[in-house]
C-alpha positions as CSV (number, residue, x, y, z in Angstrom):
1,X,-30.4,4.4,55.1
2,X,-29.0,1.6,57.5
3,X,-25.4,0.3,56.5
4,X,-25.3,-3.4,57.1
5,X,-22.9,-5.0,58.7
6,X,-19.8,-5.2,57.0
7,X,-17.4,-7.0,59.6
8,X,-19.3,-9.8,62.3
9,X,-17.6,-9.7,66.1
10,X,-15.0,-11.6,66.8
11,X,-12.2,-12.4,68.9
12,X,-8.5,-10.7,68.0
13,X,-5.7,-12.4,69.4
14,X,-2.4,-10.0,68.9
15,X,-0.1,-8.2,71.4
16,X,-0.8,-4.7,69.5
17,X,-3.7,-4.1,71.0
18,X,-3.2,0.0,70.5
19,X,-2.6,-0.2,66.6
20,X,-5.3,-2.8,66.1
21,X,-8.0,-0.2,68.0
22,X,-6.8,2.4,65.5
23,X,-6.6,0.0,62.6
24,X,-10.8,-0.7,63.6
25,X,-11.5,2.5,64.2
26,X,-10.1,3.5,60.8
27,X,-11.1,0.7,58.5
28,X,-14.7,0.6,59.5
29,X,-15.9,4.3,59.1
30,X,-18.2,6.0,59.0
31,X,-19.8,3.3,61.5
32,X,-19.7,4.3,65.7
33,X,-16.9,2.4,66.8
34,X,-17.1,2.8,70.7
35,X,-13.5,1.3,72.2
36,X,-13.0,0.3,76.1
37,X,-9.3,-0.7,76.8
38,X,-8.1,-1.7,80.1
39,X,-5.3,-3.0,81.6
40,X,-7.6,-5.5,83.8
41,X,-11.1,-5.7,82.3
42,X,-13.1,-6.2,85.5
43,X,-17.5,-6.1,86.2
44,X,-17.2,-2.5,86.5
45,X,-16.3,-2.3,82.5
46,X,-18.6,-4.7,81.6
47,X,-21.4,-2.8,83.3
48,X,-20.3,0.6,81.3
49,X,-20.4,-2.0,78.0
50,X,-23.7,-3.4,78.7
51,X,-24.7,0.1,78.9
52,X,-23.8,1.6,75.4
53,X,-24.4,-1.9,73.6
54,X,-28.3,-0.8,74.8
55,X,-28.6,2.5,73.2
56,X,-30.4,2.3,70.3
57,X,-28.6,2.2,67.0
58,X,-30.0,2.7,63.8
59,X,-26.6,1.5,62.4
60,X,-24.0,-1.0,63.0
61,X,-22.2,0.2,66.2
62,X,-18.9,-1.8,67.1
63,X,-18.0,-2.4,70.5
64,X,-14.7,-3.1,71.3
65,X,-13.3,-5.0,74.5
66,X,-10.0,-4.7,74.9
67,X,-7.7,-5.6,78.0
68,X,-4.1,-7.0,78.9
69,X,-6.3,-9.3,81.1
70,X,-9.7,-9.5,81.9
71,X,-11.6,-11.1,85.6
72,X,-13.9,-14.1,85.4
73,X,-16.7,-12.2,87.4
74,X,-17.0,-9.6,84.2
75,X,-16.3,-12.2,81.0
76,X,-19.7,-13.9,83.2
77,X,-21.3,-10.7,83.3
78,X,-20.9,-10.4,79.3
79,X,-21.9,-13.8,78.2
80,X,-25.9,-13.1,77.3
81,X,-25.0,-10.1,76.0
82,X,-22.2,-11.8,73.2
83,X,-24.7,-14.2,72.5
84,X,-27.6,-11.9,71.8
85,X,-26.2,-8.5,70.7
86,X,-28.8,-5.8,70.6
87,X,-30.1,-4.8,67.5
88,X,-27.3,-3.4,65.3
89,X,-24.2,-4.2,67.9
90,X,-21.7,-6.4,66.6
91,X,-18.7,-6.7,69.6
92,X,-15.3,-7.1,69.0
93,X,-12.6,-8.6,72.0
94,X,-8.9,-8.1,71.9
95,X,-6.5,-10.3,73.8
96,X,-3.1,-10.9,74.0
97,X,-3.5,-14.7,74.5
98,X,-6.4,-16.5,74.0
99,X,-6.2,-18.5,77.2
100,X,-7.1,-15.0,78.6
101,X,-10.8,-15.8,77.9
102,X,-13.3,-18.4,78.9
103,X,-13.7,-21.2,77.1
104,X,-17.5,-20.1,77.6
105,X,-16.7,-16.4,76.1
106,X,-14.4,-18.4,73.3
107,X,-17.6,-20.2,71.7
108,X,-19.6,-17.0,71.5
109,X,-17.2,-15.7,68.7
110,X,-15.0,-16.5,66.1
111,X,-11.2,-16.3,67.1
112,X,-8.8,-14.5,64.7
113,X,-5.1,-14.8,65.1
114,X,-2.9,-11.5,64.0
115,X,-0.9,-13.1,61.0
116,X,0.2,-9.8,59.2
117,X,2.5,-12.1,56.9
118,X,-0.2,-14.6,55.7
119,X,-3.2,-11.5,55.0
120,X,0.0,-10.0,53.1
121,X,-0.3,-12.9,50.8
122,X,-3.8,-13.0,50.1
123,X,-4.6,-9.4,49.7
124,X,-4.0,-10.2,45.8
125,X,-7.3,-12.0,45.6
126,X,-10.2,-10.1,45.4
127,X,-13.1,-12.7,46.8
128,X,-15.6,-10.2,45.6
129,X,-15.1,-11.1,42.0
130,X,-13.5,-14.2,42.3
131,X,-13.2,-16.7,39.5
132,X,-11.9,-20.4,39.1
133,X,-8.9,-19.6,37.6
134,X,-7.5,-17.8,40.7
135,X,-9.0,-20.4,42.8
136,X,-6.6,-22.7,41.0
137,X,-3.5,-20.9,41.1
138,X,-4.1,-20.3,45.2
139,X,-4.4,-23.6,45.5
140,X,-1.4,-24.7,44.2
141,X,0.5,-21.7,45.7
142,X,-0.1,-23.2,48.9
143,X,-0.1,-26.9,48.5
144,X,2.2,-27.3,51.1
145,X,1.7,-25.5,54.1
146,X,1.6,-27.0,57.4
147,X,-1.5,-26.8,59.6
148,X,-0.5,-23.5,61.2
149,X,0.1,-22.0,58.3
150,X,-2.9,-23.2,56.8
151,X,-5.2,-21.6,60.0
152,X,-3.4,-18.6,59.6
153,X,-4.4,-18.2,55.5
154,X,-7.8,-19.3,57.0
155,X,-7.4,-16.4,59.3
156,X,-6.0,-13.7,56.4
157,X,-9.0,-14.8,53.9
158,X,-11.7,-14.2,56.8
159,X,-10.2,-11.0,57.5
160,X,-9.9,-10.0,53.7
161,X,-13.5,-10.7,53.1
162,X,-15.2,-9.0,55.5
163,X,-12.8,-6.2,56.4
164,X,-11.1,-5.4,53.0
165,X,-13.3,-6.1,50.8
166,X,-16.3,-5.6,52.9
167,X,-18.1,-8.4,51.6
168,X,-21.9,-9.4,54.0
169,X,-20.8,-12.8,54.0
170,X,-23.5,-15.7,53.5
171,X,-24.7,-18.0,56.4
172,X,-22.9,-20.8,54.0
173,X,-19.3,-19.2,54.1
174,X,-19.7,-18.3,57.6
175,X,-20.0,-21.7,58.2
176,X,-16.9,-22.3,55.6
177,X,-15.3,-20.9,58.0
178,X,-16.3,-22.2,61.0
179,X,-15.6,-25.5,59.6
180,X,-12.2,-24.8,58.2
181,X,-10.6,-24.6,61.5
182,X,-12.6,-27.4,63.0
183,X,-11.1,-29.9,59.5
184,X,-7.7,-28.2,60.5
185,X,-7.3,-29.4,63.8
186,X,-8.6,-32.8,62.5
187,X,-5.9,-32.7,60.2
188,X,-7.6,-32.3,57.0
189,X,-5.7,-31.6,53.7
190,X,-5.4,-27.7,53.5
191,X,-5.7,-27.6,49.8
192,X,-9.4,-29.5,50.2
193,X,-10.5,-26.8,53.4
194,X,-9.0,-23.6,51.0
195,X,-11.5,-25.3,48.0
196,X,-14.4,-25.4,50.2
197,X,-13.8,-22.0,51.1
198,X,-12.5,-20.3,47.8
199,X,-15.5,-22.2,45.9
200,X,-17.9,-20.4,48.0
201,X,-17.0,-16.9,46.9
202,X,-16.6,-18.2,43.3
203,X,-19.6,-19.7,43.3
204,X,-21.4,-17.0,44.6
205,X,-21.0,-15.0,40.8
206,X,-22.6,-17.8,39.1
């Protein structure tokens, strides 16, 4: 029986790069998770990832590319590949700074910042079941945080969803998501971007 996919690439941004491997490796078996690290990541790697992202999986197989820094010539070389993933590859980059990658590699994936203190505070919730009442009480928990701190809860309920609870998140949310950072930097109220978001998951029981 094929396992769907129960965490979508993305891009990591933390300094632990080594605990944040394991973490993956850990959280998402019994999936393949196939793990290339490298101080430089340079076309030589890529080649060796475009090369197991082509054998044929008949379940979700993670890819990880992580590197202290990585060359222009091989974050090129990747590109088509991040933006059409072989059947059953989902690809996952860790960085210690974003400005690491190309703006070009940036828009192929969602970009997660580490924030261990803010997926502390929203491991409570269970988005899987959800109701209006706790949407409520999150909301005014955090009626006052400041746009970083807002991104970084963002951040935390993204990486609750799909990697605690596990959830197969809707186009819909995805796009929640999307969307929350891009009414962040335009300075939108966080309470209204955590609604939009929280309502989603709510919604989806009725």
């Amino acid at each position: 029986m094929q396992v769907p996919n129960l965490l979508k690439g993305h891009i990591l941004i933390t300094n632990e790069i080594e605990s944040e491997i394991e973490r993956l490796e850990q959280e998402l078996k019994p999936l393949r998770v196939v793990a290339f690290f490298e101080e430089n990541f340079k076309i030589e790697h890529a080649k060796l990832v475009t090369q197991e992202a082509y054998i044929s999986e008949s379940q979700t197989k993670y890819i990880i590319i992580a590197a202290i820094e990585f060359t222009t010539v091989a974050q090129n070389a990747l590109l088509k590949l991040l933006e059409e993933p072989p059947r059953n590859i989902e690809f996952i980059i860790i960085s210690p700074t974003k400005s690491n990658l190309l703006p070009t590699v940036r828009s192929r994936l969602p970009i997660l910042k580490q924030s261990s203190e803010h997926t502390q505070e929203v491991l409570a919730i269970n988005l899987a079941k959800l109701d209006y009442k706790e949407v409520f009480t999150f909301l005014k928990e955090h009626n006052r945080v400041s746009k970083n701190e807002a991104k970084g809860l963002v951040e935390a309920l993204f990486y609750k969803a799909t990697v605690v609870d596990k959830l197969i998140l809707s186009e819909k949310q995805l796009e929640n998501f999307d969307m929350a950072y891009r009414l962040l930097d335009l300075n939108a109220r966080a309470q209204s971007v955590f609604a939009m978001l929280l309502m989603s998951f709510a919604g989806e029981r009725g």
